[in-house]
DOVO-7190 format. One record per atom (N, C-alpha, C, O): x, y, z; atom name. Coordinates in steps of 0.001 Angstrom, whole numbers, plus 524288, in hexadecimal, padded with zeros to 5 digits. Layout:
N
NODE      px      py      pz   atom
NODE       X       Y       Z     CA
...
//
This chain:
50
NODE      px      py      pz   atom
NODE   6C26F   662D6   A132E      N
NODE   6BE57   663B5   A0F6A     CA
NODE   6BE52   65F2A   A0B88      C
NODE   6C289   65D2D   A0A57      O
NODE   6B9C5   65D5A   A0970      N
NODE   6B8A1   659A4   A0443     CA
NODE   6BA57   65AF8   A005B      C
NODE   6BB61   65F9C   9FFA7      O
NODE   6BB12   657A8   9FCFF      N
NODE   6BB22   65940   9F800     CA
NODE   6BA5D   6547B   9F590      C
NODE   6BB94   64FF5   9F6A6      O
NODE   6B73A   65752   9F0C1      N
NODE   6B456   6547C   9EC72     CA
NODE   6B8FB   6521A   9E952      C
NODE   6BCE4   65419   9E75A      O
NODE   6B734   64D45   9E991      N
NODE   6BBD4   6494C   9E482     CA
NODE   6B809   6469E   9E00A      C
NODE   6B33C   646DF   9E01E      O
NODE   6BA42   644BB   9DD3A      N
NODE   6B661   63FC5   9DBEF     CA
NODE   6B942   63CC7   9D9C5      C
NODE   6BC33   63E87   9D665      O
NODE   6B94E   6376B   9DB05      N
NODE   6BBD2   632F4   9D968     CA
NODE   6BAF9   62EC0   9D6D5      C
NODE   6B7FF   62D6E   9DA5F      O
NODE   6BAC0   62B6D   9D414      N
NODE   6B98C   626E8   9D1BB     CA
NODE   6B9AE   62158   9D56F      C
NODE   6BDD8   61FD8   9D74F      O
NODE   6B5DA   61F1E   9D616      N
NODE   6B676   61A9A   9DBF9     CA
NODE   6B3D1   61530   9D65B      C
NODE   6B0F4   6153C   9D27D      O
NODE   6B6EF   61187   9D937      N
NODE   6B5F3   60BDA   9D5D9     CA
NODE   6B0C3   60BA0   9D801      C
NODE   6AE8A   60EF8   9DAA7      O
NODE   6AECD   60657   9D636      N
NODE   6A6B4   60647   9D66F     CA
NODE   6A78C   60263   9DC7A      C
NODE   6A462   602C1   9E015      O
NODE   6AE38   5FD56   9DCC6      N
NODE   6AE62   5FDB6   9E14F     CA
NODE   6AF38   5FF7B   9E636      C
NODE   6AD9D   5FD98   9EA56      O
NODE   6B20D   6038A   9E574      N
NODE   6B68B   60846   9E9A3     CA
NODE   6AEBE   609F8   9EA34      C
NODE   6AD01   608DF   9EE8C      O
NODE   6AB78   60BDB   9E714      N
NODE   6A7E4   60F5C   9EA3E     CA
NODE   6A3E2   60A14   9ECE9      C
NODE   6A133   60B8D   9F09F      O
NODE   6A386   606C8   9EC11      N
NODE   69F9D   602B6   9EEA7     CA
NODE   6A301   60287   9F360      C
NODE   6A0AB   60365   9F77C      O
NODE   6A6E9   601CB   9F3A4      N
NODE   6AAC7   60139   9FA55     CA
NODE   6A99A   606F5   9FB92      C
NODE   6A7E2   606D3   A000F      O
NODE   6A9A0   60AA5   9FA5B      N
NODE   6AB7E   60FB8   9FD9B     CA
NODE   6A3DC   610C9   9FF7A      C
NODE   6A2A4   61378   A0347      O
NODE   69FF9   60E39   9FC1C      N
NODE   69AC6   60F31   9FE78     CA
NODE   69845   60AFB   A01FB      C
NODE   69462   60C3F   A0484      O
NODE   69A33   605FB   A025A      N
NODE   69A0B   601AC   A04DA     CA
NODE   69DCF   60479   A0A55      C
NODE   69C01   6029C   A0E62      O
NODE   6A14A   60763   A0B3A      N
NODE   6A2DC   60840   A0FC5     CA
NODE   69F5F   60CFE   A11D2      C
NODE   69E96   60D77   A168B      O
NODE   69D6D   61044   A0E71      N
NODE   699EE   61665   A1057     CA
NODE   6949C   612DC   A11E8      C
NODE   69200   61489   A1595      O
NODE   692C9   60DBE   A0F1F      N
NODE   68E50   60C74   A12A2     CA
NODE   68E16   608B5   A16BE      C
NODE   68A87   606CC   A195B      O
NODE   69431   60818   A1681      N
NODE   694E0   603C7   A1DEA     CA
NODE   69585   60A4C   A1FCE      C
NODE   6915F   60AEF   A2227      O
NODE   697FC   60EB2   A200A      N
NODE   69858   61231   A232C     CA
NODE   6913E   615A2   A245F      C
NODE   68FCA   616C2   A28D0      O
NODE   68F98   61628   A21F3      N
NODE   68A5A   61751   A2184     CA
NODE   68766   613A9   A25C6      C
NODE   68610   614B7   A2A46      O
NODE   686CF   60ECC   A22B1      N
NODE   6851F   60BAD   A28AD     CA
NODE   68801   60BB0   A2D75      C
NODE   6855F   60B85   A317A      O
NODE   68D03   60BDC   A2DE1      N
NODE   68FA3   60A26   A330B     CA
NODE   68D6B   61089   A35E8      C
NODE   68C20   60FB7   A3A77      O
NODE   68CDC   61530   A34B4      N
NODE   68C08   61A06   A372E     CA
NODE   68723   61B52   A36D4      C
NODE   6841C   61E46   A391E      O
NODE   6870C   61866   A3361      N
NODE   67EE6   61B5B   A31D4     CA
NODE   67E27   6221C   A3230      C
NODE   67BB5   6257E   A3494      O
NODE   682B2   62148   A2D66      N
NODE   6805B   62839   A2AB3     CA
NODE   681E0   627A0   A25AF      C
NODE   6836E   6235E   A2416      O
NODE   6818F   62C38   A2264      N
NODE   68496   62C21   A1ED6     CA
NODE   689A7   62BCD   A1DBE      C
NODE   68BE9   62D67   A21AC      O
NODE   68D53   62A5E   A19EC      N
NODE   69129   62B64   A18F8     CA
NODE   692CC   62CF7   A135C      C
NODE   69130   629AD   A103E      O
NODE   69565   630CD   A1119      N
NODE   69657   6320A   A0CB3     CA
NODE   699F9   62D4B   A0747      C
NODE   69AC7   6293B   A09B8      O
NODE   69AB3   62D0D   A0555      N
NODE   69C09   62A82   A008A     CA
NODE   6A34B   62CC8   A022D      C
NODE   6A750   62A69   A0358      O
NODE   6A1BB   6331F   A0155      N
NODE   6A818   635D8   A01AA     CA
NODE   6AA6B   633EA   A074B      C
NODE   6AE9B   6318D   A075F      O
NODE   6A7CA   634E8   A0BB0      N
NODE   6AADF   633B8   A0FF0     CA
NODE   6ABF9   62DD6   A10AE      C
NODE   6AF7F   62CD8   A13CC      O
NODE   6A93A   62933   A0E07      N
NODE   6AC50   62508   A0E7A     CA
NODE   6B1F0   62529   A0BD0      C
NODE   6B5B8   622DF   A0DB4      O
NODE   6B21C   6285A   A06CB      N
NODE   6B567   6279C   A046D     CA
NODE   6BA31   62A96   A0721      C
NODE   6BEDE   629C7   A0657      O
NODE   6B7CA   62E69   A0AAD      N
NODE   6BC6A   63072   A0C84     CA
NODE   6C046   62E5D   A1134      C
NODE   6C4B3   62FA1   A1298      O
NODE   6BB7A   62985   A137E      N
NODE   6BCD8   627D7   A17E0     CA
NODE   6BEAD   6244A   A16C9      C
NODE   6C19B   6223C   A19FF      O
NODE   6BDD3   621D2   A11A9      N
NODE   6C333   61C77   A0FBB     CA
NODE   6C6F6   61DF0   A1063      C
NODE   6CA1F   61C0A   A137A      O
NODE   6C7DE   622F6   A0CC6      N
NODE   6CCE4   62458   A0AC7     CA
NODE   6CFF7   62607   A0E76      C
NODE   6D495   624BF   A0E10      O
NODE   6CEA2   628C3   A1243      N
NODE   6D09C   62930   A1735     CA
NODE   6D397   6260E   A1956      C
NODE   6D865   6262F   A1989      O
NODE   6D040   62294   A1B4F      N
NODE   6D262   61D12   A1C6D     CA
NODE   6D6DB   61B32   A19A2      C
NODE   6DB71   61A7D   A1AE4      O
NODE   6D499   61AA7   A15FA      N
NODE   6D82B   616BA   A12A1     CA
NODE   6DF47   61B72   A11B4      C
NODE   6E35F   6193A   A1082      O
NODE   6DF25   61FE7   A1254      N
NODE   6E39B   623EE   A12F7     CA
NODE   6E58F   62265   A1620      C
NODE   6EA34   62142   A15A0      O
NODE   6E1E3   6214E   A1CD2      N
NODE   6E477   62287   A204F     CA
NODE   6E5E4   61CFA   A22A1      C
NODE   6E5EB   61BD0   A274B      O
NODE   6E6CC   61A87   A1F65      N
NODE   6E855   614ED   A1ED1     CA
NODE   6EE94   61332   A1D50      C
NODE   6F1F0   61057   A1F3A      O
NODE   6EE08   616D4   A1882      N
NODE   6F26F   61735   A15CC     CA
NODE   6F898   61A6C   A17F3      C
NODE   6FCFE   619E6   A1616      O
NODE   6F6FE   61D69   A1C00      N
NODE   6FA53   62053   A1DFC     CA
NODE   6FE0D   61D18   A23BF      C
NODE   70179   61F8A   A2614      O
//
């Protein structure tokens, strides 16, 4: 299940995290959410670390 956060993002952290939701947007040609990029960094970037 989701859950609602809300966080504080620098003015550059959100120009990178929407510059990647609109290469993903074009590369699939649909939508993509704002939240699920962010979830799919962070993911990554976890399952990196391990």
């Amino acid at each position: 299940m989701a859950k609602r956060i809300t966080i504080m993002l620098d003015d550059e952290l959100d120009k990178k995290i929407r510059l990647a939701q609109s290469k993903i947007i074009l590369e699939e040609n649909k939508s993509v959410s704002f939240s699920h990029v962010v979830n799919s960094l962070l993911e990554k970037q976890i399952a990196k670390k391990k």
